[in-house]
N, C-alpha and C positions, 0 to 999 in steps of 0.2 A: 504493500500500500504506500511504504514513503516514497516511489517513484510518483505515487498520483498527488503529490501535495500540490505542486507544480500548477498544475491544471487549472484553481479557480484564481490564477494569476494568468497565467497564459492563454486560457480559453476568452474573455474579454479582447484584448490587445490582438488576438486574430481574428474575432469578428469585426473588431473598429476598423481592420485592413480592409475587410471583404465589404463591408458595411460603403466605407469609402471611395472603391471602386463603383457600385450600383449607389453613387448619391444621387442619381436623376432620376430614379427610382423609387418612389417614396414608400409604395406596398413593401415592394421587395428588402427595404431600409428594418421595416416595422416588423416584418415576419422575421428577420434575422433574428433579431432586437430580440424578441421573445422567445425565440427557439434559442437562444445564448444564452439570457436568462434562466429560464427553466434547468437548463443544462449547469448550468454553473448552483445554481441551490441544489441539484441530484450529488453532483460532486462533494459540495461543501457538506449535506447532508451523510453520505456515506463517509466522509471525513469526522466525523464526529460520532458515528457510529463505530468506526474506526477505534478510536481515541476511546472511548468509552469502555471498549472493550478488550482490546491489546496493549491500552498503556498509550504514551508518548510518544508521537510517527516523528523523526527526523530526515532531509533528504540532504543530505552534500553535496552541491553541485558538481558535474565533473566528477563526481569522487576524490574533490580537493578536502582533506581534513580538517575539521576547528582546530585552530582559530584560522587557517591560512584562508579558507575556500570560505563561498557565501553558503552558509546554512541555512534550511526553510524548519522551522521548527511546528507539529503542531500540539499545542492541550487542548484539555478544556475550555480554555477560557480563547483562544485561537479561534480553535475550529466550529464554538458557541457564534463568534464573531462573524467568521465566512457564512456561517447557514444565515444571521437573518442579515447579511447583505447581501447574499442569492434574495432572501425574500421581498426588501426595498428596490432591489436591480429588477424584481419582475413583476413590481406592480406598479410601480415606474414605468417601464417598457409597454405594458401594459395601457397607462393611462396617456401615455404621449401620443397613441394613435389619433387619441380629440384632443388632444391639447398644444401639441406642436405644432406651430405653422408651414408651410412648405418654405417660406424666407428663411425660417430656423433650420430646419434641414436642408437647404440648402446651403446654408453656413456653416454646418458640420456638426449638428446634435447629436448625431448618433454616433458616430465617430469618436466625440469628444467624452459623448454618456461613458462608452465602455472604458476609452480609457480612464478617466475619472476611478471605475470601476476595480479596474486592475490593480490601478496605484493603491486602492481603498484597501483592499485582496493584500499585493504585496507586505502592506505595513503593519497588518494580521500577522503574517506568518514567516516573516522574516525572524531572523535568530540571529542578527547583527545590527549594532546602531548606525554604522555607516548606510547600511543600506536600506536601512530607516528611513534616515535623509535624502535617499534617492526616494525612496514611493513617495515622501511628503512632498518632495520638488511636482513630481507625476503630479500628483495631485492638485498641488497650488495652478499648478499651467492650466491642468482641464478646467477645475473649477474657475479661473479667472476667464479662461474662453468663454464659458458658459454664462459665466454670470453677465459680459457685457454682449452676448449675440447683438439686443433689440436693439445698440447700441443709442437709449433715450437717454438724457441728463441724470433720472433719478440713476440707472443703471452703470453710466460711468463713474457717480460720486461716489454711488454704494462702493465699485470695484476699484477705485482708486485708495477707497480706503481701508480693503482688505487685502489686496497683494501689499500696500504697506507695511500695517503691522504683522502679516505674516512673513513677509521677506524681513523685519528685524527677531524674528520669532526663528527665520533661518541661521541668521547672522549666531544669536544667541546657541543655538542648536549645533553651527560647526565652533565655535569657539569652546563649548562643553565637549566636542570630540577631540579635537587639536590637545586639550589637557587630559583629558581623559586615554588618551594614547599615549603622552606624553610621561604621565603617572605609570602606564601598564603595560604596556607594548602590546595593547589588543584593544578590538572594537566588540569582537563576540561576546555577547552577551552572559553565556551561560560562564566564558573565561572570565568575564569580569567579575562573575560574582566572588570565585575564586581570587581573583587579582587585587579587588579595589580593598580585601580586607587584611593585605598584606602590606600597602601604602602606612608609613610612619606617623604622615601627619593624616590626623583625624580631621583637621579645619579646614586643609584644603582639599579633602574632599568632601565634606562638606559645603563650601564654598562654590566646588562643581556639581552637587545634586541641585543646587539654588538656582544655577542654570538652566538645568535641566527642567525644573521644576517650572521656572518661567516663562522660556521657550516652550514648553507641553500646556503649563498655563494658556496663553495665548490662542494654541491649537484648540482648547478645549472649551474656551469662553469664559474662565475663572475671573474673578473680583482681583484687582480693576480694571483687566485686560482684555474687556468682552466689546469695546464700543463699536466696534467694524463689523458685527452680528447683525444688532438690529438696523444699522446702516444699508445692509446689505442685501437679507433675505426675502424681504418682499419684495425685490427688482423683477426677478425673471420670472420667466413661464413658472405657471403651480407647479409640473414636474420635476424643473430645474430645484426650485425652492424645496420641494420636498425629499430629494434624494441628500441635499443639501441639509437641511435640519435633520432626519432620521441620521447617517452618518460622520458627518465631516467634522463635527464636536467630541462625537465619540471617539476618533481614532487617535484624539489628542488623549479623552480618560484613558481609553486602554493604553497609550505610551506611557502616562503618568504611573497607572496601576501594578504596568510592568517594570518599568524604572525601579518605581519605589519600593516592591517585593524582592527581584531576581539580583538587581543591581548595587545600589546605593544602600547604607544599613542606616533602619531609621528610627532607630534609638538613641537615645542619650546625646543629639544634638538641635534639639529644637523645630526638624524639622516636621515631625505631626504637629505642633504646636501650631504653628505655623501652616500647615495644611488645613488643618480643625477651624482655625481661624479666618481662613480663606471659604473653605465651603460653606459655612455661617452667615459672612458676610454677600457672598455667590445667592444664595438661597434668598436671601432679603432683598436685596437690591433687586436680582432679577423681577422675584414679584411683584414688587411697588412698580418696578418700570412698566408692568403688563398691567395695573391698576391704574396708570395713565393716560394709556395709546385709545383710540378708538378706529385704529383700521386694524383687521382682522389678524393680519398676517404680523404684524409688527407686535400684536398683543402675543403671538403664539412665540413670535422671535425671543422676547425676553423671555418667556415662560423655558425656552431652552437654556438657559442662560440660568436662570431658577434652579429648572431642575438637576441638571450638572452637579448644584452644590450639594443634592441628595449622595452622588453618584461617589464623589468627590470625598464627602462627609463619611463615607461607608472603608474606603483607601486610609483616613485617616484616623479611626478607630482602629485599625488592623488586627481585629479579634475574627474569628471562625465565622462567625455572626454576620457582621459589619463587612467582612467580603464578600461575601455569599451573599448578601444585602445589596449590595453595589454592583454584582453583577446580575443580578436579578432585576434589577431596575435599571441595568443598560440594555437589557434586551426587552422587557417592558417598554420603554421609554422611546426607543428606535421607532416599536412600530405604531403606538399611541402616535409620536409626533409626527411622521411621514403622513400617518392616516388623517388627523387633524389638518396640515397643509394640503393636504389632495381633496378635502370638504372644502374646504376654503374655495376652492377652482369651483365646485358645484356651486357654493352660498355666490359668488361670483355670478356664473353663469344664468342662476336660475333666479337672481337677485338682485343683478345688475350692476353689482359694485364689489369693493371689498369695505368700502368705508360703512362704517354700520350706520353713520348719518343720512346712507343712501337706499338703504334696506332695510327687510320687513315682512313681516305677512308671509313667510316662508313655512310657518306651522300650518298654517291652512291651503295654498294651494300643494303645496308639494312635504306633506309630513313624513316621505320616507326619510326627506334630506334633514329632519329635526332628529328620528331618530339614530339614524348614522353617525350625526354632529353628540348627540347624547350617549352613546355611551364610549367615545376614545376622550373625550369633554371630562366627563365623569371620573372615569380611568383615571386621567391625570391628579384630580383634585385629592383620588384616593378612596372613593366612594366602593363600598363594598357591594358585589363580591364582583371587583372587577380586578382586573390584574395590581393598578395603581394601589388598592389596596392591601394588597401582601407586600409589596416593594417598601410601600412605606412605613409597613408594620414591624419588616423585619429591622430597618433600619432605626426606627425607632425606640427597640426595644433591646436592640445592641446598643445604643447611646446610653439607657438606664441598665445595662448587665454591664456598661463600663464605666457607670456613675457620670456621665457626662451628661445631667439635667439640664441643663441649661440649652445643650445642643439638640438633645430630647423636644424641649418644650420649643427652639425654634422652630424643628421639623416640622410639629404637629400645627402650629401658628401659619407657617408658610403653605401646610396644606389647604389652611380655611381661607386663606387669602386667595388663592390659586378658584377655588370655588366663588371667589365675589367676581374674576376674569369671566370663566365661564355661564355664569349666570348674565354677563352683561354681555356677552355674545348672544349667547339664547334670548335673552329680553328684548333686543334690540332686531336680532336678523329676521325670529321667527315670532316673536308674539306681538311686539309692535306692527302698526299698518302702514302700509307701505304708501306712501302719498300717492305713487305711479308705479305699477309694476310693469314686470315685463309684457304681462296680456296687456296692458293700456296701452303700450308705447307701441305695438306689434302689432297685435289685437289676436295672437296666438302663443304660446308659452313656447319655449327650445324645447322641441323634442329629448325624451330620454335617450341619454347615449350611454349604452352599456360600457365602453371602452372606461367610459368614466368612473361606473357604477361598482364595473366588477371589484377589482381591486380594494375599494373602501368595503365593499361589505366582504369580502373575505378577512382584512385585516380588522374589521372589527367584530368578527367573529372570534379568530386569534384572541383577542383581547380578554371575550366573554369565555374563551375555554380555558384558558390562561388562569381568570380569577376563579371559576368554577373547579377547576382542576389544578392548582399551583404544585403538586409533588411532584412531578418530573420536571421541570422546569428548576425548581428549588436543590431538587436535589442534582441535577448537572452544575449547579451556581455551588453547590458546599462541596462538589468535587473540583470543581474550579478552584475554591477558594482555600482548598488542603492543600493543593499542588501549589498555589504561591506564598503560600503560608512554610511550606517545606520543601523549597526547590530544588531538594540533593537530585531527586528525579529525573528532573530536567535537564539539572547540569550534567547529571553521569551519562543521558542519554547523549547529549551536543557532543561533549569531549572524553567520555571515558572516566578514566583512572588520571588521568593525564594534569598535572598541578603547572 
């Protein structure tokens, strides 16, 4: 099986070729799309089944050895990662058939989707930091393509002020490797963890997990380094914006979560303090900023930025619990916010706006799209028995088994505030009237487009089997969170015996 790691890395990056060849082609663009997609969650899917069950899959490229060769590494918490960004890469793919314009693809959407995709893939399941820094560059490029396609004014400022701070988010990211090799004579991860704890001076590495810690910051939307998020995320097509909010936050937590378990030792130098303090403040700010917006998409934007600090806060209790918690609620949370941004494009469509000043009356002509909106809405707030509720149960119940009330009693505060967001979406989209709806202006409503449709009610079915059923999900998240809790495993698997 570790020859098939490869795949949900590779398999992307050869459809964007093929994809790019037939761009005049817009069916034949969309059929690929999703026959890639599906293929790539089969993969990730058996990856994890995998992993589940034989242990820890390693590949060595070439059959070059750690540290020399690039390693693909997968766990639990890896190959947890690939399966549900096979699942946002295919309801994505999915929903672009009605949501992409033919000007977009023929600017390169789909091309740009997979790769975006790949890079995503890559930085899962890479087993070295340098090449870390190559999937994040992937990344940075697609996603800056994408985000300025429509090339309108909101779209340039948004992206002018996210390849910023993420190009000093790069800057930070090789100046943390340059010492960090510098200290070790390695980039591999599973060697570092071995290396970084034979380093003399304890301060200057510490000094370089801070680095690290703020370049991944940055990636991830952390307190104060999230402003280029809400900037940004409401610019493009709903597709673009939702593959964007479900992943691109995330693969800064999971760099974080990996750093600060396999890598860097994070005791007895302030830096949970210092994380604990960060996700606190992540968690607060985000909401109040979503308890000020009134367009749709920019409410949902800082609530990313919120919830992170769950995500975050779970990293920085580092008890059994508290991991298991955090990755529970990054896989919760992925397809909650993707689904939430893909309603958005319906409350849109079937609304006529995104600004909720401009809409209305959605409870009554069209109540599927209230309950769709109701329950990944809900989900988030934490409302039981939907998934958002086990997420934030666990982690708040790891907060008081680590005696940290106070971060306890933020959690549950930023829950009830997250429910005043949602209620004001609801108040406003579907039970207020609409002055002019779409039948008045038309004098006929937009047909139902499935392309649209499918998608959100599967992932919000996800969501209701999730809270109904949380022990498998729970328990891949506490095998997730033994294996970074105890990464001999890991490292014996990368490097052996090998010191």
């Amino acid at each position: 099986m570790s020859s098939g790691l490869a795949a949900p890395i590779i398999l992307p990056f050869a459809v964007a070729a093929i994809v790019l060849l037939g761009r005049r082609q817009p069916t034949f663009q969309h059929a690929a799309s999703m026959l890639a997609a599906a293929l790539h969650l089969a993969t990730g899917a058996w990856l994890l089944y995998t992993v589940h069950h034989s242990g820890i899959q390693v590949l060595h490229v070439a059959a070059w050895p750690a540290p020399f060769g690039i390693a693909l590494v997968a766990d639990h918490l890896s190959s947890l990662m690939v399966v549900i960004t096979g699942v946002i890469y295919t309801a994505v793919s999915v929903y672009s058939r009605a949501d992409i314009t033919a000007d977009h693809q023929q600017r390169g959407y789909y091309p740009l989707l997979h790769i975006l995709v790949g890079g995503i893939s890559g930085a899962f399941l890479t087993g070295d930091l340098f090449n870390m820094y190559v999937w994040f560059e992937v990344m940075l490029m697609a996603s800056f393509a994408l985000l300025v396609q429509g090339k309108t004014r909101a779209q340039l400022d948004g992206g002018v002020k996210y390849v910023v701070i993420n190009l000093i988010s790069t800057l930070l990211f090789l100046t943390g490797l340059g010492l960090v090799y510098g200290m070790t004579g390695t980039l591999n991860m599973a060697h570092l963890h071995v290396k970084l704890r034979m380093v003399s001076d304890p301060g200057l590495v510490a000094a370089v997990a801070v680095l690290f810690l703020t370049a991944f910051g940055i990636k991830s939307g952390l307190f104060p380094l999230f402003f280029w998020l809400p900037a940004s995320y409401h610019t493009p097509p709903v597709a673009t914006s939702a593959i964007f909010a479900g992943l691109l936050t995330k693969v800064g937590v999971y760099a974080l979560i990996r750093t600060f378990t396999l890598i860097f030792p994070f005791e007895g130098n302030g830096l949970r303090t210092l994380v604990l303090a960060a996700a606190a403040a992540t968690m607060i700010v985000g909401v109040l900023g979503a308890a000020t917006r009134y367009q749709i998409r920019r409410i949902l934007s800082f609530h990313i930025i919120s919830q992170v600090g769950y995500m975050i806060l779970g990293l920085g209790l580092f008890t059994p619990l508290a991991l298991a918690g955090a990755v529970f609620y990054l896989i919760h949370h992925i397809i909650v916010k993707a689904n939430l941004f893909l309603i958005s494009g319906l409350i849109q469509r079937y609304g006529g706006a995104f600004e909720l000043s401009r809409v209305g009356g959605l409870y009554r002509s069209h109540g599927w799209i209230a309950l769709l909106f109701f329950i990944p809405a809900f989900s988030l707030a934490g409302f039981p028995p939907l998934s958002g509720f086990w997420a934030k149960m666990i982690l708040i119940r790891a907060s008081l088994e680590a005696g940290q009330f106070v971060l306890a009693a933020v959690a549950a505060v930023v829950g009830l505030l997250t429910v005043y967001s949602m209620v004001k979406i609801w108040s406003e989209a579907f039970w207020k009237p609409h002055p002019k709806t779409i039948e008045d202006a038309t004098g006929t409503a937009p047909p139902l487009d499935a392309w649209m449709l499918a998608p959100v009610v599967v992932m919000a079915a996800m969501t209701v089997l999730i809270g109904l059923s949380p022990e498998l999900l729970y328990q891949l998240a506490r095998a997730a969170a033994e294996e970074l809790l105890e990464p001999g495993a890991y490292v014996y698997t990368v490097i052996g015996t090998m010191r």
